[in-house]
C-alpha positions, 0 to 999 in steps of 0.5 A, spaced: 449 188 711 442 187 709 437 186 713 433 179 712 425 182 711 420 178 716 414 173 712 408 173 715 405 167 716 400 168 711 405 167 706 408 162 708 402 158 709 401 160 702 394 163 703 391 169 702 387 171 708 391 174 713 392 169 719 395 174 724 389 177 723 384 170 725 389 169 731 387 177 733 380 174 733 381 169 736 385 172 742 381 177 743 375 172 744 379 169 749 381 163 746 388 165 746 390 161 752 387 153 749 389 154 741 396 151 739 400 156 734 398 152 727 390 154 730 390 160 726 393 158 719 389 152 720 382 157 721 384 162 716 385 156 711 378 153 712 375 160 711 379 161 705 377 155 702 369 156 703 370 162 701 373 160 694 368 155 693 363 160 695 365 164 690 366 160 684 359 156 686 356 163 685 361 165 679 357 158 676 350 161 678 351 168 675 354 165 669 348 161 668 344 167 668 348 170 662 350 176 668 358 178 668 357 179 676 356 175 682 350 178 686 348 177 693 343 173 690 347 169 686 350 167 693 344 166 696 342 162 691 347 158 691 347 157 699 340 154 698 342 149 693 347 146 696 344 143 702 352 142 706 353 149 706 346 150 707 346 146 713 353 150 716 350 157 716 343 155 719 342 160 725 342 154 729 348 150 726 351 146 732 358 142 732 359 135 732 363 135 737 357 139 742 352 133 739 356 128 743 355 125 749 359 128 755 362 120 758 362 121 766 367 119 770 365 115 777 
């Protein structure tokens, strides 16, 4: 009798970056009482994809630069030009949910 091998959630949501991982973060950031169980994959997922742009923007950048590697000057680089991802990593970047107007209650 064979036991069934477990799967991470990793993998079955297909990604790379580890979601287990991402869901310790968020418990030990006292976040684990409020998030649904998809939060985690679906966190691990947005990070995973700005990496890959992140990444193949510099990989762009170095290879217009005839370079074979991507430097942190590559990505700073790219992170300057690209006035989204600019924006998303301004010290004092806000979310818009936090830009809304609280609506009372009376």
């Amino acid at each position: 009798m064979a036991i069934k091998q477990t799967i991470s959630r990793s993998t079955r949501a297909e990604l790379q970056f580890p979601v287990s991982r991402v869901d310790r973060f968020l418990r030990q950031a006292h976040y684990g009482q409020r998030l649904s169980s998809s939060t985690p994959v679906f966190l691990a997922g947005v990070l995973e994809y700005l990496t890959a742009k992140i990444l193949d923007l510099a990989g762009q950048e170095a290879h217009s630069n005839r370079r074979m590697r991507i430097t942190p000057e590559h990505v700073e680089k790219v992170l300057e030009k690209n006035g989204q991802l600019c924006r998303l990593f301004e010290e004092n970047a806000k979310s818009p949910d936090a830009e809304k107007p609280n609506k009372s209650k009376k």
